[in-house]
Structures are given as C-alpha cells and as structure tokens.
TILO-719110 format. One line per field, with one value per residue: residue number from 1; x, z, y of N, C-alpha, C in turn. Coordinates in steps of 0.001 Angstrom, whole numbers, plus 500000, padded with zeros to 6 digits. Atoms other than C-alpha are relative to their C-alpha. Layout:
N
i [NUM | ...];
n.xx [X | ...];
n.zz [Z | ...];
n.yy [Y | ...];
ca.xx [X | ...];
ca.zz [Z | ...];
ca.yy [Y | ...];
c.xx [X | ...];
c.zz [Z | ...];
c.yy [Y | ...];
# end
This chain:
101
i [1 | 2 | 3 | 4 | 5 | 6 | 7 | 8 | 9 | 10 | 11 | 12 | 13 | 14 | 15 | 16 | 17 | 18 | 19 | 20 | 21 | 22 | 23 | 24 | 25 | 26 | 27 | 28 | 29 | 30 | 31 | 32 | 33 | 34 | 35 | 36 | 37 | 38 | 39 | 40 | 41 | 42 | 43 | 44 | 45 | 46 | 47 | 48 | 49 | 50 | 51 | 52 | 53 | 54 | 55 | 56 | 57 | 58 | 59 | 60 | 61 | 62 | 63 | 64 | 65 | 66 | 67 | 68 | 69 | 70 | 71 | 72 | 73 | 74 | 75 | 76 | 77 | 78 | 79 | 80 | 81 | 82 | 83 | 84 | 85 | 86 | 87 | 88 | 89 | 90 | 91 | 92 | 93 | 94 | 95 | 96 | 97 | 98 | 99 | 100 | 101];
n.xx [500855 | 499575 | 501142 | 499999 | 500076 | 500768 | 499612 | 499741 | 498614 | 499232 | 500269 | 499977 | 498686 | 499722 | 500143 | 498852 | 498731 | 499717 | 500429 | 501995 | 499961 | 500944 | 500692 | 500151 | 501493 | 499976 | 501456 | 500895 | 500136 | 498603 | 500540 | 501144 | 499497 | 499085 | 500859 | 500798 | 498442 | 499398 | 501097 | 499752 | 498964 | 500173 | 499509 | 500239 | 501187 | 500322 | 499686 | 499790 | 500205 | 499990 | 501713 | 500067 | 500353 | 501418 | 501037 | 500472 | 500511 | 501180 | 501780 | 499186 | 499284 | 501107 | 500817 | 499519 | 499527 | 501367 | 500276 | 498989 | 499382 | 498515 | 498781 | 500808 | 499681 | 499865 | 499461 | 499309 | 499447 | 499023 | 499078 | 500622 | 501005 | 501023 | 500860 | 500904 | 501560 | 500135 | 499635 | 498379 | 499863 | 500744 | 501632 | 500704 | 499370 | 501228 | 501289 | 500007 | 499634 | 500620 | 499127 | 498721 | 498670];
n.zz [500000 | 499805 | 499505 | 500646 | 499457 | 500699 | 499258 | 500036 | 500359 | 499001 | 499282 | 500521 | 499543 | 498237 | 499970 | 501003 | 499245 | 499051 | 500961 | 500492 | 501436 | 500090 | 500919 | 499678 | 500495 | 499911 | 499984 | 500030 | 500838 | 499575 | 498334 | 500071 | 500914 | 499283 | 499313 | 500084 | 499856 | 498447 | 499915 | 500738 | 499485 | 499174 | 498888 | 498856 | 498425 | 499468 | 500812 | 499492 | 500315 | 499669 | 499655 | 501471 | 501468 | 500407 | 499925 | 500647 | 500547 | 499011 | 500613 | 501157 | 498713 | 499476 | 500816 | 500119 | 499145 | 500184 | 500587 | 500243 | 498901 | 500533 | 499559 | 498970 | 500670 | 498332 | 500149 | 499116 | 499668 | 500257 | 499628 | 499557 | 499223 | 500412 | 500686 | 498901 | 500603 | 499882 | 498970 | 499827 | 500210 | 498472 | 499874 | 500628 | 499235 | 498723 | 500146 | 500268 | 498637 | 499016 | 499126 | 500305 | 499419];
n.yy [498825 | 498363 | 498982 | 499040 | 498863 | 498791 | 498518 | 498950 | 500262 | 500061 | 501336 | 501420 | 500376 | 500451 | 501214 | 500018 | 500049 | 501488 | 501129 | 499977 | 499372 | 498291 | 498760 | 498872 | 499337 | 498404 | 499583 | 501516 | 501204 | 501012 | 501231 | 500854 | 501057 | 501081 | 501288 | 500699 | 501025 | 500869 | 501065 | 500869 | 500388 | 501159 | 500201 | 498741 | 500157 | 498693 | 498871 | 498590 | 499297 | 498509 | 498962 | 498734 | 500715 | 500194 | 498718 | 499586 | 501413 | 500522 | 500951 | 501429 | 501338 | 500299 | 500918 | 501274 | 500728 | 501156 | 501308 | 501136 | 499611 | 500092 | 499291 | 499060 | 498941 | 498791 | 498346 | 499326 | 498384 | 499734 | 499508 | 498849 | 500937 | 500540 | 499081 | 499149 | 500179 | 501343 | 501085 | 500814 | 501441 | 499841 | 500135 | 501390 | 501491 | 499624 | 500343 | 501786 | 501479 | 499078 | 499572 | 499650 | 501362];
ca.xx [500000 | 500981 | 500660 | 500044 | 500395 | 498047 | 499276 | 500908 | 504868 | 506219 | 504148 | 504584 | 508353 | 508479 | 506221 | 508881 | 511492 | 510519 | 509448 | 505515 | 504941 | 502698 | 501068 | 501744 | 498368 | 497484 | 493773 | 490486 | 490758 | 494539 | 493049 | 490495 | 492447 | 495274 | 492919 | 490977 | 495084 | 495660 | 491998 | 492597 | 495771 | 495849 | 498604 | 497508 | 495965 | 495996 | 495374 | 497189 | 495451 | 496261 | 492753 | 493679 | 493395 | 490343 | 488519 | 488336 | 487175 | 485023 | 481957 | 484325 | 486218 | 482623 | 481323 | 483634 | 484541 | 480606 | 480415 | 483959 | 486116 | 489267 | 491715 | 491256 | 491631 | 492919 | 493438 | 495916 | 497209 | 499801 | 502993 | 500362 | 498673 | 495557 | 492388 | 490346 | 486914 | 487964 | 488070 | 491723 | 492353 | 492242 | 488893 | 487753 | 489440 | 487707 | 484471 | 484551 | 486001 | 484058 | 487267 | 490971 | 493698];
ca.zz [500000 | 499047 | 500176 | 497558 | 497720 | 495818 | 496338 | 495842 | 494551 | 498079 | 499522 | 496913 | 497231 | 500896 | 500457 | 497800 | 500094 | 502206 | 499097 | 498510 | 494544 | 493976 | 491664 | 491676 | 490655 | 489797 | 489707 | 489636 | 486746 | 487464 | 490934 | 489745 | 486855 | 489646 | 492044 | 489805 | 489015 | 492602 | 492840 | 490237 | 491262 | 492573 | 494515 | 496542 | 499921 | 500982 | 499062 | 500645 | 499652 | 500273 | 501933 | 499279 | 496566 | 497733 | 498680 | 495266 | 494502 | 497782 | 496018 | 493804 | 497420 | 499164 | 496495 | 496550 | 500360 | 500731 | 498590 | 498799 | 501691 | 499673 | 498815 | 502388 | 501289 | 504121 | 503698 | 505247 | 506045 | 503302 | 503634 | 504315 | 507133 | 507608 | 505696 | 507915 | 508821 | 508922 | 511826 | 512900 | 513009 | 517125 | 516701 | 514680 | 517380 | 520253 | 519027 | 518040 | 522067 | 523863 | 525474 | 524841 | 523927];
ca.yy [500000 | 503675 | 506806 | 509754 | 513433 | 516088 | 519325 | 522419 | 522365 | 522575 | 519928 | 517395 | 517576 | 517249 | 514045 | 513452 | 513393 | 510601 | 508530 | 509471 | 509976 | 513411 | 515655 | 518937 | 520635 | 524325 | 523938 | 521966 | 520299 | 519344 | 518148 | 515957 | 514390 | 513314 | 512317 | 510514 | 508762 | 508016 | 506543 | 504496 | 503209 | 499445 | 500093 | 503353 | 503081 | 506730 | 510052 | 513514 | 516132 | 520010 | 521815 | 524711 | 521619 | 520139 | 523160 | 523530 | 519509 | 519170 | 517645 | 515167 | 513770 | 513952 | 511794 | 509358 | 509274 | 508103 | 505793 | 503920 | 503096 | 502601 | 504635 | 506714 | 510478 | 513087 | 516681 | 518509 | 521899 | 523342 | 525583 | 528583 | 526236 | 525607 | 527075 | 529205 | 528018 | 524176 | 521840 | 520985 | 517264 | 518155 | 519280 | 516315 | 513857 | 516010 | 515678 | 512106 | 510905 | 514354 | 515089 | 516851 | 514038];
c.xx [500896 | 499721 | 500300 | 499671 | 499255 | 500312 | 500913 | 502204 | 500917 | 499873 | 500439 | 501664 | 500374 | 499317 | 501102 | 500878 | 500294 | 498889 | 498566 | 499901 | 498697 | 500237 | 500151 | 498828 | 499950 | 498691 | 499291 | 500368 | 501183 | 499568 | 499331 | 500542 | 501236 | 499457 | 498987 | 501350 | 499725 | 498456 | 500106 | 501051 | 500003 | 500642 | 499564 | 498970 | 499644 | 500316 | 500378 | 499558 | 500002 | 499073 | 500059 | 499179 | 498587 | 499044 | 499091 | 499157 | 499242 | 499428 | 500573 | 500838 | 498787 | 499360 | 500562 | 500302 | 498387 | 499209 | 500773 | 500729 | 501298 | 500800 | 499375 | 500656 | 500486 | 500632 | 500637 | 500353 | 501680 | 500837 | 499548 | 499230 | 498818 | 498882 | 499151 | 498456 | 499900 | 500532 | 501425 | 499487 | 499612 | 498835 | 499161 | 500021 | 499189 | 498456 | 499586 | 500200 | 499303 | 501034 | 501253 | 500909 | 500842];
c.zz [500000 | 500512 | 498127 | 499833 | 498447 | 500292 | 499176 | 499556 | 501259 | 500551 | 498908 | 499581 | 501014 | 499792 | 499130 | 500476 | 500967 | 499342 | 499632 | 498819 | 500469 | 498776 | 499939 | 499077 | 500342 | 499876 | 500225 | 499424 | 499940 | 501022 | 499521 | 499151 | 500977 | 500852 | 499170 | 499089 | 501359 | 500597 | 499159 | 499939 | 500960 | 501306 | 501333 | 501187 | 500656 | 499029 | 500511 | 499204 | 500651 | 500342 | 499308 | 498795 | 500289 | 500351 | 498782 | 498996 | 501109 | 499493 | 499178 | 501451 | 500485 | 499617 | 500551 | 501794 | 500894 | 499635 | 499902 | 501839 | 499867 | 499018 | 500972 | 499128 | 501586 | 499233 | 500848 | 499493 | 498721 | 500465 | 500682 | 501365 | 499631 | 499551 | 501218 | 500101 | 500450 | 501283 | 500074 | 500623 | 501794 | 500622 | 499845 | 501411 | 501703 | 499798 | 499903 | 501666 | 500901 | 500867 | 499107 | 500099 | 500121];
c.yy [501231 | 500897 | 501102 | 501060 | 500745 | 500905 | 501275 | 499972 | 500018 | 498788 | 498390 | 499444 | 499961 | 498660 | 499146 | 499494 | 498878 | 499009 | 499837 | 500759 | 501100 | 500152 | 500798 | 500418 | 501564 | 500331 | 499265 | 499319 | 499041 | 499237 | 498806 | 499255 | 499238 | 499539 | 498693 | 498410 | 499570 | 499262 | 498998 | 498857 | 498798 | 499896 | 501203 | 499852 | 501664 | 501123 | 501237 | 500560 | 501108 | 500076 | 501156 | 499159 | 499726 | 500241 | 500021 | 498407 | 499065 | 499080 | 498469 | 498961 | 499671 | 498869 | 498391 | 499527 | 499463 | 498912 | 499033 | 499939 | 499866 | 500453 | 500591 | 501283 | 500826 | 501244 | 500219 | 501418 | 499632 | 501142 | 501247 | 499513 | 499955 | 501384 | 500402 | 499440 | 498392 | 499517 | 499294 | 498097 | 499967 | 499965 | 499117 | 498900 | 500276 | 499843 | 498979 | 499501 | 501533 | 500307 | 500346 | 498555 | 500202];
# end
C-alpha cells in the first residue's frame, strides 16, 4: 500500500522526500484528473490532499469518500497552514472521544 500526495509544489516535494509519489496541481481540473490517478491506482491506499486543493474539489472527494472506503483520502494543512473556517484534526478527534487528547 501507498501513500500519495496532491498538492501544491512545496508539499509534493516534501512528500517526495521521504518517498511518497505526487502531483503537483494548479487547479480543479489538474486536481480531479490526479485524484481521479491516485483513485485508480491498485497500489495506493491513501490520498494527501492540500485543503487549498480540495477546497476547490470538495463535492468530487465527498462523492467518493461516501460511497467507497478505499483509497482513504485526508486533507491537510499546506505551507500557508491551515484554511480558515475548517476543523483541525484536534477538533475532529475532540468531538469524536468528547474530550481533549
């Protein structure tokens, strides 16, 4: 199983660096044609995706992380951190166990 990075030219040479192939993408339609590579992809078990990238391909991860349970997809915070507005991974993990871990 792989992992594989979607992202932004900084991030996808830092995954780079400790051996995770990437995309660099400059828009939707770049997004959606490499995610719809790294979905496709027998060997890939996990998709990184920027929260800049799939801000702009919400409805296309939504789709799919409802209806499949494999490749997992995770967004993360790029070199600008995180997008304003969204639930840190903290938040997620506090709400899910009702307590600080």
């Amino acid at each position: 199983m792989k992992f594989f990075a979607i992202g932004d030219e900084t991030m996808v040479a830092g995954f780079n660096l400790v051996g995770v192939d990437g995309i660099v993408v400059e828009g939707a339609d770049d997004a959606l044609e490499a995610l719809d590579k790294a979905l496709n992809s027998k060997d890939v078990g996990i998709v990184i995706v920027s929260e800049r990238i799939a801000s702009q391909i919400q409805e296309r991860i939504e789709e799919y992380t409802f209806t499949h349970t494999f490749p997992l997809i995770i967004e993360v915070p790029d070199r600008t951190g995180p997008v304003e507005g969204r639930a840190s991974i903290r938040d997620l993990v506090r709400s899910a166990v009702g307590f600080n871990v």
